[in-house]
N, C-alpha and C positions, 0 to 999 in steps of 0.2 A: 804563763799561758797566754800572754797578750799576741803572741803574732798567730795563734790558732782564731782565735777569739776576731784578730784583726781581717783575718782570712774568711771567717765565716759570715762577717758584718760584711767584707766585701764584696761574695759572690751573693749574698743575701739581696744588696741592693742593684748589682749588676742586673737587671730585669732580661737583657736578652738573655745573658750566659744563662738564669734561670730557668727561662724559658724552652731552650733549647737540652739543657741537661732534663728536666723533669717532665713538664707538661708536653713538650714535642713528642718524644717518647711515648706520653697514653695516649693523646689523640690517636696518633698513626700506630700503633698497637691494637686501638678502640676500633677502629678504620678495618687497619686486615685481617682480624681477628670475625669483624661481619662478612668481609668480602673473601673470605677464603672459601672456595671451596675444594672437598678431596675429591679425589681422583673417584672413589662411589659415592654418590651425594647421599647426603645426610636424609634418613629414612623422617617422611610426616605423618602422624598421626594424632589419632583425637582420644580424650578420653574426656568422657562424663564423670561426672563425680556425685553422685547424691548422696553419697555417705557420709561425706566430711570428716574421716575419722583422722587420728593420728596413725593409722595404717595407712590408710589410702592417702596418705601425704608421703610417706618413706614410698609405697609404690610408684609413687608421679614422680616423683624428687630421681628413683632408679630408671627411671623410662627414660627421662629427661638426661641422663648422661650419655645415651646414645642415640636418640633420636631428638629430630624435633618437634616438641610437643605442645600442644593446645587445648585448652580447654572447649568444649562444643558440648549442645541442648542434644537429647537425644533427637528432636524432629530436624536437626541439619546434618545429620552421619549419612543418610542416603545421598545427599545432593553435594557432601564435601568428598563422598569417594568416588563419584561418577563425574564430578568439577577434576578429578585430581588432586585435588587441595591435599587431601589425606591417603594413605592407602591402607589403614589401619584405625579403627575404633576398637576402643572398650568400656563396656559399660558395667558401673558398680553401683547397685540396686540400694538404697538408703536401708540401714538394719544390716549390711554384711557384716560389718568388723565383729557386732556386738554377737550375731548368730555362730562367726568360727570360731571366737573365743569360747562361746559356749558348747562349743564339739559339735554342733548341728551342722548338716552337708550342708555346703554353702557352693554355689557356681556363680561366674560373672556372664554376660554376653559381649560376643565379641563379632565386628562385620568387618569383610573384606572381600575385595574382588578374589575368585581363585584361584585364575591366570597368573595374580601376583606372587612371585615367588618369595618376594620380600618381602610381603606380608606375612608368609607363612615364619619369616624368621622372625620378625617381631612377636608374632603371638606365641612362640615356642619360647621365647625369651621370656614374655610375661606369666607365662603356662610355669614355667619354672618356679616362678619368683610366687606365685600365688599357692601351686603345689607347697613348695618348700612351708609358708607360712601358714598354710592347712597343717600341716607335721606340726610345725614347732607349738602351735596353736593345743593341740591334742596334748603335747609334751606337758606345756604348762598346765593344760586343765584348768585354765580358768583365769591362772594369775596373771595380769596383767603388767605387772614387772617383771614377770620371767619373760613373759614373750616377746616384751620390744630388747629386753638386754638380748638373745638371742636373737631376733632380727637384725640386732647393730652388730654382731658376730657375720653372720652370714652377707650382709649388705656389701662388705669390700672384698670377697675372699671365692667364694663360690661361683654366684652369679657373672661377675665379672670373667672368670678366669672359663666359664664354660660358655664363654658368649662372645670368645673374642672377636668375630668375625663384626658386630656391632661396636664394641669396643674401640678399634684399631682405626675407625673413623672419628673419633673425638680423639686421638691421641696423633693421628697426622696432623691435624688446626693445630692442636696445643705442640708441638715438638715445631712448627712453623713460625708460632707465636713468639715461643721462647728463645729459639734461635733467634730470630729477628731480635727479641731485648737482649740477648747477652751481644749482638752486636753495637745497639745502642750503649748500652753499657760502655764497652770499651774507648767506644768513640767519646764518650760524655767525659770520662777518666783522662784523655788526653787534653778534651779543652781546657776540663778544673784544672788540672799541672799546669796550662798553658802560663797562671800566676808565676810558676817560677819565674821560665823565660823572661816575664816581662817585666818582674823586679831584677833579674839581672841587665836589660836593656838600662833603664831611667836610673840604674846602682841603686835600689833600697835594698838589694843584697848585700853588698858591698858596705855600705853605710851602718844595716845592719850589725855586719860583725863587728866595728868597732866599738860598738857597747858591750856589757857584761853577758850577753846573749852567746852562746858557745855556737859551733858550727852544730855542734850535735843536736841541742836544741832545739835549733832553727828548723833542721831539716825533719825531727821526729813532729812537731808542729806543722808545719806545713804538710806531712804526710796525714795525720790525723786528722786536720779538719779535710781536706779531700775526699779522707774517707766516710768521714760524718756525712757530708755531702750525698757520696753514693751509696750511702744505707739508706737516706730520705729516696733519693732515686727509685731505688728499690722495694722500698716499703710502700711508697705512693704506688706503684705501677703494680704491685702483687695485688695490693686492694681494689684495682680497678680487675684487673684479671679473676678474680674470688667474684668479683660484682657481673662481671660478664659470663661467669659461668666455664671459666676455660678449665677442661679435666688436668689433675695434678698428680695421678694415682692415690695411692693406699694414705700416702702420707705429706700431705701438703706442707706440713712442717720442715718435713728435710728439703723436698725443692725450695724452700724458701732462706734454709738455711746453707743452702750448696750457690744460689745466686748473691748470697752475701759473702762466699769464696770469691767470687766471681768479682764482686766490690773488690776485694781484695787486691786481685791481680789487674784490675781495670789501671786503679790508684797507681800502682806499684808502675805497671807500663806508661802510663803519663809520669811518671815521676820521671821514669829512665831517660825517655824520650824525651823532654823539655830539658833536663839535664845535660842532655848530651849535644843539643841541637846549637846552631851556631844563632838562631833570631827565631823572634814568634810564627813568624811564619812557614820558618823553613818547619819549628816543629810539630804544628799543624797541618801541615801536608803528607811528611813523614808518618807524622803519630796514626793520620785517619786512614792512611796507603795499608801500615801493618795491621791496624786493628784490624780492616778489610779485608788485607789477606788472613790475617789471622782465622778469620771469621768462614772465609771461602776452604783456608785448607782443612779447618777444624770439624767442618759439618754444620754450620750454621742455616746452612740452607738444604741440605738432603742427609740424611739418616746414611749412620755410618753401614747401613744393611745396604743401601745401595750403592755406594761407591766403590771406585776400583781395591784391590787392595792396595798399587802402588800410590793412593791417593790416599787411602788407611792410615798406612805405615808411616806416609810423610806426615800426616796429620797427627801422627803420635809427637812429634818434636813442638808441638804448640800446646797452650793452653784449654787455647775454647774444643780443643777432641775431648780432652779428659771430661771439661765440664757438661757438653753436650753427647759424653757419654753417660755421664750420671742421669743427665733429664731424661735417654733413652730407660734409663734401669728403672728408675722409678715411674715410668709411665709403664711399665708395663710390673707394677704394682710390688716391685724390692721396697725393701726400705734404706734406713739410714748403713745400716750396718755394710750392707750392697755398693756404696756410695764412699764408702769409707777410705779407700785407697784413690779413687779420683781427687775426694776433695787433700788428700795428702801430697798428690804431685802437683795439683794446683797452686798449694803450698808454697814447695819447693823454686817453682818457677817465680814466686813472689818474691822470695829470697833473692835469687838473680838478679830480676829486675831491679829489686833495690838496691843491689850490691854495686850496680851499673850506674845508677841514676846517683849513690854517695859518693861512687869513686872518684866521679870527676870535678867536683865540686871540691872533694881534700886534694886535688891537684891545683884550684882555681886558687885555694886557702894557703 
């Protein structure tokens, strides 16, 4: 394991490549992730809080996946919706959680202009979410176990899917954001290969083989720490995304496990690419041209709902369609099972690439 080991102390203390593969990546993620916005801007609204329950925390935590949210005194909702600041308050009176638990009618107060039409959708949203937890409330009778396990039932499944029109605005940001990493990604995948290249320029390839070190090896090594590489990639960038709040659907766990596909195929196409390429340069050029296009034919940048079909269909012969098909499935709340044949042609195409990137190398051997 010493040329993985030797690779990983390498890129470890290379501070730009570091820089460039990991931290470039969250900043400018961190960056367009505030500075996006969709095509309906993101709804503002206020909510007081005097209850402080662990309900009225699950309520703010669901408002906050589609709008943007802020806490405000009840004596600034008049002057935050006539400011524009807000187009929507609600207020929750100290003693709700504990009065619906206990079956007693419970109401909140809610202000909005009445011109606003979008207000009326927010409060219909929240109208839902309160409705439903008056039910489930009654359901349990009291028990306070029964009712948050059935609130964490209904939290991802119901409200969501009867509210898309709220919805469909945190999942344009998040399907912008994501595309934009799985482009990074790819590009990141071509520099870390760029090591091959540039042990075959100075022969520590070469040099290499003639010790006890096999081709085979050599090259399963060098593919592994690359890859170790962009799992950290990945996993640094997921936790700033989780910390920024960006929507994931139902199950955060599979996007996260479908961008470690993604690692996969990044590795695999820098492997091919600096393999195949005649100098460092030529395969940095090469590698960041395909990843780009890869990235443009694949949907990287517009939802495969919009594009042509003859842009579709081509995009089926790449990678990043498959995988930025799966981020579309899962943002609109599939799970893994849904995902299941992207991340397997993903696969496939990994295979290739490596087959491309060994070939030429038992020809150099």
């Amino acid at each position: 394991m010493s040329i993985l080991l030797n690779n990983l102390r390498r890129i470890m203390k290379n501070k730009i490549l570091l820089f460039v593969v990991i931290l470039l990546p969250t900043v400018l993620l961190t960056f367009s992730y505030s500075s996006i916005v969709p095509k309906d801007k993101m709804l503002s609204i206020g909510i007081c809080d005097q209850d402080q329950t662990e309900y009225t925390k699950l309520l703010k935590n669901q408002l906050a996946q589609v709008t943007e949210m802020k806490s405000v005194n009840k004596e600034q909702i008049n002057n935050e919706l006539f400011s524009s600041k807000i187009i929507y308050a609600l207020v929750l009176n100290k003693g709700y959680t504990e009065k619906m638990l206990a079956g007693e009618e419970v109401s909140v107060k809610s202000y909005f202009l009445k011109e606003n039409d979008q207000a009326q959708l927010v409060q219909q949203y929240a109208e839902n979410y309160l409705q439903a937890a008056r039910e489930i409330a009654k359901i349990a009778n009291g028990d306070q176990n029964d009712f948050y396990n059935k609130m964490d039932l209904i939290n991802n499944a119901y409200l969501q899917m009867d509210n898309r029109p709220l919805m469909d605005r945190q999942k344009e940001k998040a399907y912008i954001v994501l595309g934009s990493f799985l482009q990074s990604i790819l590009m990141a995948g071509v520099l870390i290969a760029s090591i091959i290249q540039f042990d075959r320029e100075n022969k520590t390839f070469y040099r290499t083989l003639m010790t006890p070190v096999t081709l085979r090896s050599y090259t399963v090594q060098n593919v592994l720490s690359y890859l170790i590489i962009s799992v950290i990639q990945v996993s640094v960038v997921f936790l700033v995304l989780k910390w920024l709040g960006v929507y994931m659907g139902i199950s955060p766990a599979a996007m996260y496990l479908l961008f470690l596909t993604a690692s996969l195929i990044s590795v695999a196409l820098g492997t091919a690419v600096n393999s195949l390429a005649r100098s460092t340069l030529q395969a940095l050029f090469a590698g960041i041209f395909i990843a780009f296009f890869m990235g443009l034919l694949g949907g990287c940048l517009w939802e495969h709902e919009t594009a042509t079909t003859v842009l579709n269909n081509s995009g089926k012969f790449t990678p990043t369609y498959w995988i930025m098909d799966g981020v579309s499935k899962l943002l609109d709340n599939q799970g893994l099972a849904a995902i299941s044949s992207n991340m397997a042609v993903v696969l496939l195409f990994t295979i290739v690439f490596l087959f491309l990137g060994s070939w030429k190398k038992e020809n150099i051997a």
